[in-house]
VOPAGU-2260 file (C-alpha; in pm, 1 decimal, decimal comma):
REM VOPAGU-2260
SITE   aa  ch    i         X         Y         Z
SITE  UNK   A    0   -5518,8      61,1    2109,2
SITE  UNK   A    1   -5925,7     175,0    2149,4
SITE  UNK   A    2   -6145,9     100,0    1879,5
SITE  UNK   A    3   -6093,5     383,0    1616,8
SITE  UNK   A    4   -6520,2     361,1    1569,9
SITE  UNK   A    5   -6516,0     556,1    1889,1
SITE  UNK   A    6   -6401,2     881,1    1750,7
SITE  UNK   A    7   -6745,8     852,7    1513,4
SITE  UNK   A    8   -6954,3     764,9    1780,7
SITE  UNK   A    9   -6862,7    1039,7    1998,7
SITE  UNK   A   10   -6838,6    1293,2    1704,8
SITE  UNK   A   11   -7164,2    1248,9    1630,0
SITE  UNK   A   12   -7291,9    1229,9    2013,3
SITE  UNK   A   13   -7125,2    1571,8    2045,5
SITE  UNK   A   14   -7278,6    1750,9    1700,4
SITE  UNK   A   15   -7584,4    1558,7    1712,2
SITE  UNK   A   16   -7578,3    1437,4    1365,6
SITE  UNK   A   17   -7395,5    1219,9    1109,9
SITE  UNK   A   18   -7348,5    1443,9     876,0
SITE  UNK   A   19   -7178,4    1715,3    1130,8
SITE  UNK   A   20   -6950,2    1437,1    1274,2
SITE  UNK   A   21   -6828,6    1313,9     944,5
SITE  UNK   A   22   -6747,3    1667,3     804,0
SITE  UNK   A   23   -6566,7    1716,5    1135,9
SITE  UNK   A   24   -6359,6    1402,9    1083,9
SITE  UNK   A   25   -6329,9    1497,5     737,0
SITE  UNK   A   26   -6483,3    1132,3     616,6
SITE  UNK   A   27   -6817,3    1082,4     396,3
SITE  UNK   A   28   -7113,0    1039,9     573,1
SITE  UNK   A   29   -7201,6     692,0     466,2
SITE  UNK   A   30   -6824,9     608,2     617,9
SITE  UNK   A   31   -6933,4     718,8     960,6
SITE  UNK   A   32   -7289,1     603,3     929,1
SITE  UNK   A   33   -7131,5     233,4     837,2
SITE  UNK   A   34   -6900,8     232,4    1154,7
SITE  UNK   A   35   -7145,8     312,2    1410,5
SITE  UNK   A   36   -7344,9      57,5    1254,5
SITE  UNK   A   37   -7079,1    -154,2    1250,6
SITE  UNK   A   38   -6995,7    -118,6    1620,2
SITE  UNK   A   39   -7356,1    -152,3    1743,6
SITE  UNK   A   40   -7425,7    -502,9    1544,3
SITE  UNK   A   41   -7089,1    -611,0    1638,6
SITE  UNK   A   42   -7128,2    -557,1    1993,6
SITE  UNK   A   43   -7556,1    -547,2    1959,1
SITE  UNK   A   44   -7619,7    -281,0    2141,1
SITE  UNK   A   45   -7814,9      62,2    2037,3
SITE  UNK   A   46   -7633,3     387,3    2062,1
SITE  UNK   A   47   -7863,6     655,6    1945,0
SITE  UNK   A   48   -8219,5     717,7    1875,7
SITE  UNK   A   49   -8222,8     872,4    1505,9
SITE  UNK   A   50   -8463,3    1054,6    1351,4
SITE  UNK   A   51   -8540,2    1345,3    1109,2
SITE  UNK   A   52   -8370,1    1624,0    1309,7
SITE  UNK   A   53   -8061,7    1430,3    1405,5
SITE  UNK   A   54   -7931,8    1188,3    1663,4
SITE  UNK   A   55   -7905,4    1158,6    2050,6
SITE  UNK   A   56   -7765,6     877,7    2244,1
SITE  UNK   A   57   -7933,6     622,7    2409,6
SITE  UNK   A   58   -7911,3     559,4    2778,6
SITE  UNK   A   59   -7657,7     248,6    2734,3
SITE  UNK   A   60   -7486,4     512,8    2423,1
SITE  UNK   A   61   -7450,5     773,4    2707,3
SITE  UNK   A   62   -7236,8     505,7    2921,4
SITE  UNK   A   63   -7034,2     398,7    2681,6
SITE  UNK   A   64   -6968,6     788,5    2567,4
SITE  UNK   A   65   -6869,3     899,8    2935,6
SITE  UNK   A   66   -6622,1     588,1    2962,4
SITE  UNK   A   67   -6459,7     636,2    2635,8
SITE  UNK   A   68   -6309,5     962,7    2690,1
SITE  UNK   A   69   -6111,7     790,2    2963,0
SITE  UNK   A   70   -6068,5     464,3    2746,6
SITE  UNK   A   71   -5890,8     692,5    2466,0
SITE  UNK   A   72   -5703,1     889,4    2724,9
SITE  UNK   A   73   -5554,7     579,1    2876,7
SITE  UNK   A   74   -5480,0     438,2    2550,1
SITE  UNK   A   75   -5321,3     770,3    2461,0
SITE  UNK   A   76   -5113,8     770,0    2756,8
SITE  UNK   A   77   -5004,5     422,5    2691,2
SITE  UNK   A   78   -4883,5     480,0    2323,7
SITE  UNK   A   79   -4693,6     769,1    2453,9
SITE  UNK   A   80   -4566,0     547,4    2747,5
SITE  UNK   A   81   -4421,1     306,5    2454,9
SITE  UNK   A   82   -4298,7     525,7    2247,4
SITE  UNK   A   83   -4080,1     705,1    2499,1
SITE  UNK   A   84   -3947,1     342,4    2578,9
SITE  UNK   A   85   -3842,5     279,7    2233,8
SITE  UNK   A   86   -3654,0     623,6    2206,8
SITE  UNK   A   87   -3423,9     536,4    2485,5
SITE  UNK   A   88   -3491,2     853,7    2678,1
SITE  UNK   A   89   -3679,5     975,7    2964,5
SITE  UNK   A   90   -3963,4    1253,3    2874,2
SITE  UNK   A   91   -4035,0    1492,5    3154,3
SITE  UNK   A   92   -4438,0    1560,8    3109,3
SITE  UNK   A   93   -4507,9    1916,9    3103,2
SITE  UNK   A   94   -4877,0    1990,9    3092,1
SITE  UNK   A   95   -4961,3    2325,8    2888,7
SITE  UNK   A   96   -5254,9    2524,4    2786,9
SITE  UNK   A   97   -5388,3    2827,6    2660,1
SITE  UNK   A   98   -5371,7    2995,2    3058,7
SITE  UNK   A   99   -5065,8    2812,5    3119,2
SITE  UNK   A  100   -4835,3    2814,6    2885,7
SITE  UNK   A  101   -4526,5    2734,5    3084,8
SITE  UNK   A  102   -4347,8    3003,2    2957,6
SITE  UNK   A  103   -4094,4    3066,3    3296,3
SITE  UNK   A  104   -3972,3    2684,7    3210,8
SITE  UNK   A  105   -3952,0    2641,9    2864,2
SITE  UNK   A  106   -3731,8    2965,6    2809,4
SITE  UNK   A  107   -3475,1    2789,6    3061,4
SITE  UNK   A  108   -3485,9    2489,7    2824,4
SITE  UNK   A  109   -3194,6    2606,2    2564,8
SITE  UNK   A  110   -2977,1    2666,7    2874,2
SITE  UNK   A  111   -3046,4    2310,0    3041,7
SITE  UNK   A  112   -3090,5    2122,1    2676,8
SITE  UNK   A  113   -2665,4    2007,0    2689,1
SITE  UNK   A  114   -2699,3    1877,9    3041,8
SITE  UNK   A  115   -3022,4    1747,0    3003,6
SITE  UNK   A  116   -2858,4    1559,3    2679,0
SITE  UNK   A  117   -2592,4    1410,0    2882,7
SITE  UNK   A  118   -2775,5    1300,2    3156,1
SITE  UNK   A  119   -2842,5     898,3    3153,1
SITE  UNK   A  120   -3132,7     841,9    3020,0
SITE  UNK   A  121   -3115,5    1156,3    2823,9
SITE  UNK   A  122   -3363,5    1391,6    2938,4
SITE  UNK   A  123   -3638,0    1575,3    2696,8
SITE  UNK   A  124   -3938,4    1768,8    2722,4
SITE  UNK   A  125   -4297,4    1635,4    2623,3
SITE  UNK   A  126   -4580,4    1917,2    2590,1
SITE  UNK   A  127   -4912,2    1766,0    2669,6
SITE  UNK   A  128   -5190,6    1927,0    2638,0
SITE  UNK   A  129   -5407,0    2042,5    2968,9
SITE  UNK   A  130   -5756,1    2130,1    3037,5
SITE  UNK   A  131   -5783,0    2476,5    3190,8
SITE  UNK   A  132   -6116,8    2384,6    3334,9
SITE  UNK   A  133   -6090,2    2316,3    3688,2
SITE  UNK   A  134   -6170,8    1968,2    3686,4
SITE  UNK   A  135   -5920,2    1904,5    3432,6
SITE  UNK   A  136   -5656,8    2139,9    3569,6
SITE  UNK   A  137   -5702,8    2051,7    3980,3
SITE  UNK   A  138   -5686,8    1657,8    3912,7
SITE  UNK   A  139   -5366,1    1680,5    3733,6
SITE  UNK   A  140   -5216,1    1881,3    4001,5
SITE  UNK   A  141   -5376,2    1604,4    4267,3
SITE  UNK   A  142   -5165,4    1371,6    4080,7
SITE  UNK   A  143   -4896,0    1455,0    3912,5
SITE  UNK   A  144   -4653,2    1222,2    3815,2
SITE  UNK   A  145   -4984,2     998,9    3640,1
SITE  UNK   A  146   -5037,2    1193,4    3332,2
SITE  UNK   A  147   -4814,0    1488,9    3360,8
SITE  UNK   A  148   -4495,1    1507,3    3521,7
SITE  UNK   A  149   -4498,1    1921,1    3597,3
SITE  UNK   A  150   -4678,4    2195,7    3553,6
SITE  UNK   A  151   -4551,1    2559,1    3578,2
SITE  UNK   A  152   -4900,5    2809,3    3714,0
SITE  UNK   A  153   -4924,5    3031,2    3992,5
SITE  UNK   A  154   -4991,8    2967,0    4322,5
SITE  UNK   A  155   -5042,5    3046,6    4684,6
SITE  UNK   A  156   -4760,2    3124,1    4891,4
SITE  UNK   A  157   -5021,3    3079,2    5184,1
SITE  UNK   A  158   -5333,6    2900,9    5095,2
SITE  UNK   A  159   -5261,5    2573,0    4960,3
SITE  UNK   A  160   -5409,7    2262,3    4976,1
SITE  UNK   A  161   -5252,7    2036,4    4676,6
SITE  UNK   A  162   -5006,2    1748,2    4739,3
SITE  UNK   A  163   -4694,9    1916,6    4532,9
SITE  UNK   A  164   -4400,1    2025,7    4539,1
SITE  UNK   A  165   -4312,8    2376,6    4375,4
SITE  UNK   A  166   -4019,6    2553,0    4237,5
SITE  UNK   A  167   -4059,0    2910,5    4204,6
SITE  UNK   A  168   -3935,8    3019,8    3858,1
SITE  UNK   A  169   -4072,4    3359,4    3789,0
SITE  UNK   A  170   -4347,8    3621,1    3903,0
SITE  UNK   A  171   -4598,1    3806,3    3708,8
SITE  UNK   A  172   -4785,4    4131,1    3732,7
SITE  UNK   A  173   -5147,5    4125,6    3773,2
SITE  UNK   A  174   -5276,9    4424,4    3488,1
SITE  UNK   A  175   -5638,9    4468,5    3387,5
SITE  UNK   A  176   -5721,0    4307,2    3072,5
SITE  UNK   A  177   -5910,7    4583,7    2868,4
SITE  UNK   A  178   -6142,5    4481,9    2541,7
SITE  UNK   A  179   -6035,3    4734,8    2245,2
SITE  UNK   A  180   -6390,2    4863,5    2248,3
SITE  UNK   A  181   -6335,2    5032,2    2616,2
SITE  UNK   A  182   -6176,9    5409,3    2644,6
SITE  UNK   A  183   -5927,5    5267,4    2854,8
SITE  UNK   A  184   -5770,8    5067,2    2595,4
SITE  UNK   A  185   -5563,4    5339,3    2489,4
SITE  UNK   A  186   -5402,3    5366,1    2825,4
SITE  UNK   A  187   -5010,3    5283,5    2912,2
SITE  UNK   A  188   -5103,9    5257,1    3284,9
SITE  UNK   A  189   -5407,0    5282,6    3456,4
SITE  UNK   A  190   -5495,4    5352,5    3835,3
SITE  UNK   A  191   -5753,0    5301,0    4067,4
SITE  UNK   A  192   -5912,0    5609,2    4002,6
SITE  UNK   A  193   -5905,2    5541,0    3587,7
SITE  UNK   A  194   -6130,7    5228,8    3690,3
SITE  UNK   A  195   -6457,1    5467,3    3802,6
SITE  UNK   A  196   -6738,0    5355,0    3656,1
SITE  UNK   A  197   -6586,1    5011,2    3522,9
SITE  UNK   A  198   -6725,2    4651,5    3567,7
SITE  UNK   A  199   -6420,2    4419,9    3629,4
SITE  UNK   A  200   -6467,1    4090,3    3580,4
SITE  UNK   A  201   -6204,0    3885,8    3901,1
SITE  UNK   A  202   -6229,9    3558,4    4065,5
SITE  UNK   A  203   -6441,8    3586,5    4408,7
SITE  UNK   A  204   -6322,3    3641,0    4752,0
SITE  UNK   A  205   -6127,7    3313,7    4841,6
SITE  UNK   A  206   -5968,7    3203,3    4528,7
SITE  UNK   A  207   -5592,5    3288,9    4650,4
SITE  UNK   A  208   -5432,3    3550,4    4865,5
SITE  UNK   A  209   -5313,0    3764,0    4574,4
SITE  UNK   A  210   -5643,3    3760,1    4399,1
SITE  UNK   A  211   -5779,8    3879,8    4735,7
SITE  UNK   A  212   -5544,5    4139,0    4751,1
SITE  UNK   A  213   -5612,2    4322,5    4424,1
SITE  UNK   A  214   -6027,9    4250,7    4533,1
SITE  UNK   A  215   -5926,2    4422,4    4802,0
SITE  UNK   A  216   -5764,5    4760,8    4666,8
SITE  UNK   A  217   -6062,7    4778,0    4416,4
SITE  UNK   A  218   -6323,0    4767,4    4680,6
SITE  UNK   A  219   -6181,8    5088,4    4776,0
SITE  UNK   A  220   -6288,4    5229,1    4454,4
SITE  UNK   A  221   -6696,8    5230,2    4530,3
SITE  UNK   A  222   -6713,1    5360,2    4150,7
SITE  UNK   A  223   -6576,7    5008,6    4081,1
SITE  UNK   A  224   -6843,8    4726,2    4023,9
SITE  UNK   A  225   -6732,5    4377,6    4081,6
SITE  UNK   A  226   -6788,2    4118,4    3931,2
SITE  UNK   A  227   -6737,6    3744,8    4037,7
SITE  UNK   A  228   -6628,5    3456,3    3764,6
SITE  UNK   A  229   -6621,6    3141,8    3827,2
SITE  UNK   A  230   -6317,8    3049,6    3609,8
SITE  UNK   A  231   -6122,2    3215,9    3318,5
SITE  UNK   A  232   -6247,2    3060,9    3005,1
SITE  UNK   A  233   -6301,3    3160,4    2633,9
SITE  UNK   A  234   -6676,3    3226,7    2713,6
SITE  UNK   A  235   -6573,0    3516,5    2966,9
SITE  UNK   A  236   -6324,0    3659,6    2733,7
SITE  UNK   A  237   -6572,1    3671,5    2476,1
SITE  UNK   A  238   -6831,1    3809,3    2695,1
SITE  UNK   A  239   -6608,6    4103,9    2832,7
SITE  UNK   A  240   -6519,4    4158,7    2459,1
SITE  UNK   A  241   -6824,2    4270,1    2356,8
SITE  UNK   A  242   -6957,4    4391,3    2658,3
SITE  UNK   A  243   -6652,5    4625,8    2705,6
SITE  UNK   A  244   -6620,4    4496,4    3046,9
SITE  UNK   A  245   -6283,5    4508,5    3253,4
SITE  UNK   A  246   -6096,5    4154,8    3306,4
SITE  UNK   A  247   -5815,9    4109,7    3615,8
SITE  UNK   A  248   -5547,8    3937,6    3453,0
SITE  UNK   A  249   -5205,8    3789,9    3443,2
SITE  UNK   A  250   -4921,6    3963,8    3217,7
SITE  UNK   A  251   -4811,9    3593,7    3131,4
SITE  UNK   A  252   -5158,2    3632,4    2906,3
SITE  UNK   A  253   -5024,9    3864,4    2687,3
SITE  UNK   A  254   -5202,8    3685,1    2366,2
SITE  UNK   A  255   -5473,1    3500,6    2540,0
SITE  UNK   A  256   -5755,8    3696,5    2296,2
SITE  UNK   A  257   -5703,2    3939,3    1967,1
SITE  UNK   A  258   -6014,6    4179,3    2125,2
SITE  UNK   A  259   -5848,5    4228,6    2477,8
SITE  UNK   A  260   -5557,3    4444,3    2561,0
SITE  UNK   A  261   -5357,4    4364,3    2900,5
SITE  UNK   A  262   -5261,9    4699,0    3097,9
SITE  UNK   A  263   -5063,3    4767,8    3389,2
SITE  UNK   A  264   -5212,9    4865,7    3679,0
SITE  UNK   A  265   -5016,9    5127,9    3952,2
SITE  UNK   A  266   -4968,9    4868,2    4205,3
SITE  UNK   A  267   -4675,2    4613,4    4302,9
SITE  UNK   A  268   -4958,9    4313,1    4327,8
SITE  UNK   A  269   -4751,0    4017,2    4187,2
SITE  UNK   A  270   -4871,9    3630,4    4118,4
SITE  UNK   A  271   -4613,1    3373,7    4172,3
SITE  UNK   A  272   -4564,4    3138,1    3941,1
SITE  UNK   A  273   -4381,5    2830,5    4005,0
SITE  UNK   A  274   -4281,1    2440,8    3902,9
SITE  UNK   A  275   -4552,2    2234,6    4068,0
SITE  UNK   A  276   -4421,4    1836,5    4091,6
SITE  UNK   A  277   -4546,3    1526,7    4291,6
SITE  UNK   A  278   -4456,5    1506,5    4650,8
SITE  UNK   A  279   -4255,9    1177,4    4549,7
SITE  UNK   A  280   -4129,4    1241,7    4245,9
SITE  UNK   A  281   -3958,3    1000,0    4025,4
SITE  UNK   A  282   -3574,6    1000,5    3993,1
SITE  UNK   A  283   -3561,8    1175,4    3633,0
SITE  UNK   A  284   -3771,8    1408,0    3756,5
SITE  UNK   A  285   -3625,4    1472,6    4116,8
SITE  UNK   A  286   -3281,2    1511,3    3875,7
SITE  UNK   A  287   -3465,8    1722,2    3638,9
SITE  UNK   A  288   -3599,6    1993,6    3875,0
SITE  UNK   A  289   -3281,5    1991,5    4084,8
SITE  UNK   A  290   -3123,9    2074,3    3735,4
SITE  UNK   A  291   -3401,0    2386,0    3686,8
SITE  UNK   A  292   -3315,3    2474,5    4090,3
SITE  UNK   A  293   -2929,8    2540,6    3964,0
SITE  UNK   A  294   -2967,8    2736,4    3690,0
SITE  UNK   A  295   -3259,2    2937,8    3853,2
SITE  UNK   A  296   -3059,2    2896,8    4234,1
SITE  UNK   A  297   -3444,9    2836,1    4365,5
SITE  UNK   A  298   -3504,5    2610,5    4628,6
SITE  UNK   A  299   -3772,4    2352,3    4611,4
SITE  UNK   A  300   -4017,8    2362,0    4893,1
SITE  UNK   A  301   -4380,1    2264,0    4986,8
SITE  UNK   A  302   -4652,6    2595,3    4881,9
């Protein structure tokens, strides 16, 4: 597998210091110090520039930095690869994160686990973990079937672009996500009219027909400010937390932050969420999401 030294050396390009990266990879600093030595005489080359306020990578460290995330990815992948060989079974790949937690699937799993079981090669479910940025997120759905097998999110029923399959499992309001702070957090329902004088925070005009939609019925609101993010991430929730600010939101993110309440709103503004696979799947998991298509009576289809 990769050269464990890497971990170090990209530790301590991320913190910008020894110290930092040792405490993070709970080692002693003279430990990490001695492998990036180590690496640099044994393959004489210089990764960073040190110096009394820390250390920053070189121009050749920076190279080797980008291409070892992928080098410990594919050597992650690999070991997984292996290890579902030796088992005997056949993992289905189910990516998961914070935003999409695959809930619809995963509370269908007790139902399918005896079938799955019988099936030859046995069939069992592998969480791995999923960006949520959209870099991350969009490659994986470009090509599933590399990395990850499936992945349950919402989608378009009438913008989409992606080369997938999808299963619908399950649908989910879209509620306003409202920070404890704001007078509105008290609410068990909230209309258009509660949202006078609000900011709320929603993805901008194009994103997906359903997103639209609710965009849509707020602009009729003119007390309503808008506001356009470029993707859900920790830094908006935390922003909107402390500002007070409004948040459109799924009801699938019931726990996505301890600060932010999700509401209902008084509409019927649904997001489809469904099983997204490859085009071409493989046969365990063409037999796999035939199996979720019976017990849900779905019908696989193209977005």
């Amino acid at each position: 597998m990769y050269d464990r030294r890497l971990d170090a050396i990209l530790a301590a390009a991320e913190l910008g210091s020894f110290s930092r990266a040792a405490a993070k990879l709970h080692i002693s600093t003279p430990a990490l110090i001695k492998q990036v030595n180590g690496f640099e005489q044994e393959h004489r080359i210089t990764l960073f520039h040190r110096g009394r306020g820390g250390v920053r990578l070189t121009e050749a460290g920076g190279a080797l930095a980008a291409d070892a995330y992928d080098i410990i990815e594919e050597s992650d992948r690999a070991l997984r690869h292996a290890r579902r060989l030796e088992s005997g079974g056949a993992s289905i790949r189910v990516g998961v994160s914070l935003l999409r937690p695959a809930t619809a699937l995963l509370d269908l799993w007790p139902r399918m686990a005896p079938a799955m079981a019988a099936h030859r090669p046995s069939i069992r479910l592998e969480l791995v973990p999923l960006s949520d940025a959209p870099d991350g997120f969009l490659h994986e759905i470009d090509h599933l079937g590399d990395a990850v097998d499936v992945v349950v999110t919402g989608f378009s029923r009438h913008h989409w672009s992606h080369p997938c399959q999808v299963l619908q499992l399950a649908e989910y309001q879209l509620c306003m996500g409202v920070p404890l702070s704001n007078p509105l957090a008290g609410r068990a329902r909230l209309t258009l009219d509660d949202l006078s004088g609000q900011r709320v925070h929603l993805p901008p005009l194009g994103d997906g027909d359903v997103m639209d939609e609710a965009r849509r019925r707020l602009a009729t609101n003119p007390g309503i400010e808008l506001v356009d993010l470029q993707r859900y991430e920790f830094d908006v929730f935390n922003e909107c937390a402390q500002s007070g600010d409004l948040l459109l939101a799924k009801s699938i993110w019931s726990n996505f932050h301890p600060s932010i309440r999700l509401i209902a709103m008084d509409w019927d503004i649904t997001v489809p969420y469904g099983l997204l696979y490859a085009e071409h799947p493989a046969p365990v998991v063409r037999d796999f999401v035939a199996a979720v298509a019976e017990l849900t009576g779905g019908k696989p289809r193209n977005p």
